[in-house]
C-alpha positions as CSV (number, residue, x, y, z in Angstrom):
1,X,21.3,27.7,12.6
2,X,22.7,24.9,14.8
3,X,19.4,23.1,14.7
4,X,19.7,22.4,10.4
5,X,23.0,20.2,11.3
6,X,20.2,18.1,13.4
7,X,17.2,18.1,11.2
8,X,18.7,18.0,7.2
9,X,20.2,14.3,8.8
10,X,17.1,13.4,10.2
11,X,14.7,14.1,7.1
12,X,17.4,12.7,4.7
13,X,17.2,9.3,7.2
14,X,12.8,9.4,7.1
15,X,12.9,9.9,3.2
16,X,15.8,7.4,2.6
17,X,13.5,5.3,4.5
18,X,10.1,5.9,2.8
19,X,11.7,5.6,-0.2
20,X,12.9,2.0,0.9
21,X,9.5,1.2,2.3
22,X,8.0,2.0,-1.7
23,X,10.5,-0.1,-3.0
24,X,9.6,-3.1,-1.0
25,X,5.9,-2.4,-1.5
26,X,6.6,-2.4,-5.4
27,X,9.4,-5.6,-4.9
28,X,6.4,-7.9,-2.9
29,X,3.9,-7.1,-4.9
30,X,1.4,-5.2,-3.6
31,X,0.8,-3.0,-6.6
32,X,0.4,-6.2,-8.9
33,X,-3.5,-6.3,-9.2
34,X,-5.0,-2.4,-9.6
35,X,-8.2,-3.8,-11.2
36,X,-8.9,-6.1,-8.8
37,X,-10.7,-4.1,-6.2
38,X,-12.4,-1.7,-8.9
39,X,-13.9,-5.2,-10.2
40,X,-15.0,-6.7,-7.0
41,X,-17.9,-4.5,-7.0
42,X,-19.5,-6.4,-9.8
43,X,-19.6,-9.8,-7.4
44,X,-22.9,-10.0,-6.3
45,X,-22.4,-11.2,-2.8
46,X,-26.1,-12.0,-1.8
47,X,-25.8,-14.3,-4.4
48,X,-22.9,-16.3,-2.6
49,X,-24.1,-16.5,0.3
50,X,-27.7,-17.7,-0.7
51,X,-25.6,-20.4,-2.6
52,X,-23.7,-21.4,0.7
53,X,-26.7,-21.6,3.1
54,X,-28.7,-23.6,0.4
């Protein structure tokens, strides 16, 4: 029963600190562009690079 007095600490520090850690990733804006990667796989990359070695 000891051990709780160690561990409830502990896991309120790790989620007080996730929690943080989504709050900066939402403050620098890393979730600002969700369509961005699902409409990157329309570029046609062959395309680019026959353009840059022309």
């Amino acid at each position: 029963m000891n051990i709780l007095l160690y561990l409830l600490p502990i896991t309120l520090f790790l989620g007080l600190l996730g929690f943080a850690a989504f709050i900066w990733a939402l403050n620098s804006g890393q979730y600002d562009d969700p369509d961005g990667a699902a409409m990157r796989i329309f570029n046609d990359e062959d395309e680019d690079r026959k353009d840059k070695n022309s």
